[in-house]
N, C-alpha and C positions, 0 to 999 in steps of 0.2 A: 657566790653564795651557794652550800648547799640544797640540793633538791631535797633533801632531810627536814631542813629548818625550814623552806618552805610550806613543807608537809606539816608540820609541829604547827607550822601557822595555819593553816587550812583548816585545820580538824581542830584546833583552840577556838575560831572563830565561830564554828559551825556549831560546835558544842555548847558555848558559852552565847552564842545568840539566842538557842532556844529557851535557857534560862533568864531573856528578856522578856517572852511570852507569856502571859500572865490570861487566865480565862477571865467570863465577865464577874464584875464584881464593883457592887455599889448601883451608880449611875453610868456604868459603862456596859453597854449588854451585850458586847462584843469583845474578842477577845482583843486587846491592847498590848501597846511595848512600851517600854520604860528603858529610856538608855544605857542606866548600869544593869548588871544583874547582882544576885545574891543579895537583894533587898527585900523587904516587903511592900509593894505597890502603895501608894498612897498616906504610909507610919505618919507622918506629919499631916493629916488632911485636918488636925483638930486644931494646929497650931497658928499662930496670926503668921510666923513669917519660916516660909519655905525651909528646912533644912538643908538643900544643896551647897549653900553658900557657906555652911559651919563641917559638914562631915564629907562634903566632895561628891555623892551619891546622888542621883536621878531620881525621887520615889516618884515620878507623877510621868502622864505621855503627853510631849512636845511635840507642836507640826509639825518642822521638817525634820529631825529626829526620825519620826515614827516614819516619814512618806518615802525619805530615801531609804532608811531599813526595808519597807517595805519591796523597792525596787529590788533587792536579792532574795524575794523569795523564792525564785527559778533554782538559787543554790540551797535551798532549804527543802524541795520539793512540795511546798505548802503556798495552795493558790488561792484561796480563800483568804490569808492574810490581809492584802490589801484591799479588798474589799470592805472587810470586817476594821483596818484602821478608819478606813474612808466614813463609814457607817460610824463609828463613834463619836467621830469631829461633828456629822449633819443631824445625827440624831439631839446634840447639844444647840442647834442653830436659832436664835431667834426671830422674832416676827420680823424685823427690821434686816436676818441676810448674815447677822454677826455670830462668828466662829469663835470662840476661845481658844489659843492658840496653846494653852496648858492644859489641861483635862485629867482630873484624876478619880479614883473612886467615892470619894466625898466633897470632894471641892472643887471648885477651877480656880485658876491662881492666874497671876498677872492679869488681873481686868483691865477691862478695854482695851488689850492687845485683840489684833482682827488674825485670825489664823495667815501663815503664808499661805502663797499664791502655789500650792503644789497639788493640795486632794486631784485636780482632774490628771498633772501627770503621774501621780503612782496612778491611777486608772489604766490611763494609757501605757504603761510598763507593763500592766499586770495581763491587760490583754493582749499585746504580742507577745509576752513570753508564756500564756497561757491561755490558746485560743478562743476557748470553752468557756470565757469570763462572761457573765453576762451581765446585762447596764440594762437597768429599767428607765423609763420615761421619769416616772417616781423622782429617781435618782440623777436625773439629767436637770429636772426643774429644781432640784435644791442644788443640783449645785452652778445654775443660775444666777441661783438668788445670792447663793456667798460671794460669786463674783459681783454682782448688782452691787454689793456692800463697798468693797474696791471704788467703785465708778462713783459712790454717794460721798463717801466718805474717806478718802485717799487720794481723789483726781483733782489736779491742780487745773485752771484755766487754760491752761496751752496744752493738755490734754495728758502731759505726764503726769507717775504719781509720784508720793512722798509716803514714809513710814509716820506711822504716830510719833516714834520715837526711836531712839535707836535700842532700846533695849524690845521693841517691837520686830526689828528687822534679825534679829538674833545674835547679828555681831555686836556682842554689845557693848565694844571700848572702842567700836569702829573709827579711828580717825578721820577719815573720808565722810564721815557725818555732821560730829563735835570738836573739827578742827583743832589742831595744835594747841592753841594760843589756851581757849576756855577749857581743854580739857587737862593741863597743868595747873588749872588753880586751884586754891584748895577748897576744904569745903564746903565753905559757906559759898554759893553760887547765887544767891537773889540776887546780886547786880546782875549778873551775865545773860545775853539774850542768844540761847543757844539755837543754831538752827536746824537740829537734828528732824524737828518734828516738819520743817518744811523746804530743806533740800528734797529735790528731785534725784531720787536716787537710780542709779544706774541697775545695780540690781536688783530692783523692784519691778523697773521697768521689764529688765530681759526675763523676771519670773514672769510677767503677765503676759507678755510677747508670749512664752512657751505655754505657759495656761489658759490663753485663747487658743492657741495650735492643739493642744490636746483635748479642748471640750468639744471642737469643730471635728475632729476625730469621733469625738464620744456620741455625736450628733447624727452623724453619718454611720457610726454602727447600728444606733437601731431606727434606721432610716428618717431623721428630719432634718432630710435634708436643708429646708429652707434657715432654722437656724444654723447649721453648720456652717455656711454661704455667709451670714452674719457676723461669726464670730471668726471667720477667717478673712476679711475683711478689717476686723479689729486687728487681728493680730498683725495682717500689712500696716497697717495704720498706725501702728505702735509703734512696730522696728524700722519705720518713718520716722519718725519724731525722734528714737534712740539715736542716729542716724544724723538728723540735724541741729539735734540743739545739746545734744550728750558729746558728741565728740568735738575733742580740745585740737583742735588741728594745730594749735603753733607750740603742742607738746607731743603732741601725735601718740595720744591713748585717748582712752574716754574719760568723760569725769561728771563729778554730779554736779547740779548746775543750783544757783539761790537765788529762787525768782524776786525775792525782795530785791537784790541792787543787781540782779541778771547777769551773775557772774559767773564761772567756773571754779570747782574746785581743785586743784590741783594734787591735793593728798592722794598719792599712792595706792591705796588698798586692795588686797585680792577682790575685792566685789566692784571695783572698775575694769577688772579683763573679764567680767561677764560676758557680753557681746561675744567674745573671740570662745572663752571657754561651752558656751549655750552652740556654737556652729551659726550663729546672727549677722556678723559681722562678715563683711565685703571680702572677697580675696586679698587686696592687695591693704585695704587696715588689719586683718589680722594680720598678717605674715609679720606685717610693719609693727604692730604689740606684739608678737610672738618674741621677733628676732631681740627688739630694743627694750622689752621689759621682759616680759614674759621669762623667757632663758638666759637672761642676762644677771651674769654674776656680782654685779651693781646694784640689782632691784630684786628677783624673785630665785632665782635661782641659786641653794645652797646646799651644802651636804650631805642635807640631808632630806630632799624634795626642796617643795617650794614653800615660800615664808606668805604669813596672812596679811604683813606688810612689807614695804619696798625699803630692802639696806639703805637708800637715799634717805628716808625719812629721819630726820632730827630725834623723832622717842620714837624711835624702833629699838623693841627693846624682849627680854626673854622672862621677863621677872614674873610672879605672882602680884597682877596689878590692877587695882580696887581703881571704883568708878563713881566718881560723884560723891567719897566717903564710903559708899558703900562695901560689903565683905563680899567682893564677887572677885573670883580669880579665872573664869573665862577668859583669856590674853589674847586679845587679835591684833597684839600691835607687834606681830613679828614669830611668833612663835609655829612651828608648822601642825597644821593641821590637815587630816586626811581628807573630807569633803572637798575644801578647793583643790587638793593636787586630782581626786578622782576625775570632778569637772575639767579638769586641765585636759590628764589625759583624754579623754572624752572630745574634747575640743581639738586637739593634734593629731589623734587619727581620722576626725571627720573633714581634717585640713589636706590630710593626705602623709601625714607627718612620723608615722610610724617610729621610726628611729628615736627620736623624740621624747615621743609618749613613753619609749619601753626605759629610755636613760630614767626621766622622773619614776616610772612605775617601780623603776628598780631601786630606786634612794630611797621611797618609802618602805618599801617591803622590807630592806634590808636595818631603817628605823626599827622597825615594828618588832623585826626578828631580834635584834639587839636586847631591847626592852621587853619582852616575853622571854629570855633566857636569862635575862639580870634581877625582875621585879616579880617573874608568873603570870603580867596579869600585862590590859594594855589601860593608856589615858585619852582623856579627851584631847590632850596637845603635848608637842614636844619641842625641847630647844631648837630652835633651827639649825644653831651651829655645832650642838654635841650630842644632841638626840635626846638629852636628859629628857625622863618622863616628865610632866610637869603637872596640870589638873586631875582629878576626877578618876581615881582606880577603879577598875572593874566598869570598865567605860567599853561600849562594844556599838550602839548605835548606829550611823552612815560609817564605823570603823570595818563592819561585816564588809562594803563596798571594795575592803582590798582584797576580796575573791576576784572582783575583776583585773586587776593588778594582776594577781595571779596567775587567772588564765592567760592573762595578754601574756606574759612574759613563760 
């Protein structure tokens, strides 16, 4: 790959992120991102149902969207960003702890989705990569209280959690949630008793494992200490539990588990190598996911980076494909997307895995670079096996994250 087209990506990305940046406006008093650009924030806030799902285009800020854009803002030189997404999501919080995890200038959309488990690590991103960040007391007891919501309302009895739903957790055709079997049927669903809203999910868990680690951080900056002590405590306490009742030892990965008949799920998804991608998991189970799924050209490992699901699976597939009836072409049943290979790599240097990390770092870039000199522009997803763009043009969101790609390689 030329150092040319690398370049052409760099400065595409850098360019086209800022035109994600939108000042305050409405109920947002803070400046906000919106994952495409060349939109106008919020055009549909008048409408009953979202236009994402009809023109491809982002108008509204989504949790982790906005938290991981927010983690490059060290490549934007703009350090106040994450602060001011952080401040958007808590200034919306209500009495009860609950974050809307969509937020737009006149609306919130998706109700009673609970925001992800990320606000306290863009926090923590934002102050190592920008020392000078500062974190009030203020700021520390809301975000508390949004975890407090978590523990009311998402903890199962054996102390793991579960998503409201799968269209809560973000992946939202996630197999590893809505199994094989019910999510081929069509669309009349009142027979089916789906158990998306009460698997224990694997990556739920390793986000809140990391968002106790980062709030115990945030605790210890402006010295209280004693909750810090608290919430790191949690966080051991969790990557326990991940630990004993998440991992599938006689498949030897992890899997989400269904406390109604207390069983394992066996579906494949990139949000079961969490543990290993988060740097959670033991030495010798990751190496043991890394080797036999992970870069295994059977399950994650393809042309073009890595797939949102494992070749092994039955409908792994590349298509534009609806969920529940629904017109939503977000595809996590195989298609590659940038967030998980980021996490990957993230996970394989903190393994010690370098080599590794830079082959995937390289299959993406070299996606990205294909698709920005055939289309202009990048997607939300791509075929695994041809690179074909696929969702959402003018899609830039956690895609800025392949500055890190970049530098690695």
């Amino acid at each position: 790959m030329k150092v040319v087209q690398q370049e052409k990506l760099k400065s595409f990305l850098l360019e086209r992120a800022r035109g994600c940046i939108h000042g305050p406006l409405g109920q947002l008093s803070w400046r906000f991102v919106t994952p495409s650009y060349g939109i106008e924030p919020g055009a549909d806030d008048h409408t009953d149902k979202c236009n994402r799902t009809s023109i491809g285009h982002y108008l509204q800020m989504y949790d982790w969207d906005a938290c991981f854009f927010s983690q490059a803002a060290r490549f934007l030189e703009d350090k106040d960003l994450p602060i001011e997404i952080v401040n958007n999501f808590l200034t919306v919080k209500t009495t009860d702890g609950h974050v809307p995890r969509t937020v737009s200038p006149g609306k919130f959309w998706d109700l009673g989705d609970h925001c992800k488990p990320f606000l306290c690590q863009a926090l923590e991103h934002a102050c190592k990569n920008f020392p000078d960040t500062k974190i009030t007391e203020e700021m520390l007891q809301s975000l508390k209280h949004f975890l407090d919501y978590f523990e009311t309302h998402r903890r199962h009895n054996s102390g793991l959690f579960h998503w409201r739903n799968v269209l809560e957790s973000g992946v939202d055709n996630n197999l590893a949630l809505i199994a094989p079997g019910p999510a081929a049927k069509e669309e009349n669903i009142s027979h089916v008793d789906f158990p998306d809203g009460r698997l224990l999910a694997v990556d739920l868990n390793v986000y809140m494992t990391l968002e106790y680690r980062a709030f115990a951080f945030l605790c210890r900056r402006v010295g209280n200490t004693l909750l810090a002590d608290k919430y790191t405590k949690k966080e051991f306490t969790q990557l326990e539990l991940i630990e004993q009742l998440l991992w599938n030892e006689d498949k030897g990965h992890y899997s989400n588990r269904d406390p109604k008949f207390n069983t394992l799920v066996d579906t494949l998804s990139w949000t079961t190598l969490c543990p290993v991608m988060a740097g959670l998991s033991a030495n010798a189970r990751a190496l043991s996911v890394i080797e036999n799924y992970m870069l295994s050209t059977d399950h994650f490992l393809g042309p073009k980076g890595l797939s949102s699901l494992s070749r092994s699976e039955l409908l792994y597939n590349q298509s534009y494909r609806g969920l529940y009836g629904r017109a939503m072409v977000s595809n996590w049943q195989g298609p590659m997307w940038v967030l998980p290979n980021v996490m990957a790599v993230r996970g394989l240097l903190n393994y010690g895995l370098k080599d590794e990390a830079k082959e995937i770092a390289s299959l993406v870039v070299k996606t990205l670079v294909d698709a920005l000199d055939k289309t202009g522009t990048l997607t939300e997803n791509y075929d695994a096996e041809t690179g074909k763009p696929l969702w959402a043009p003018q899609f830039i969101s956690w895609n800025i994250l392949t500055l890190e790609l970049l530098e690695l390689l």
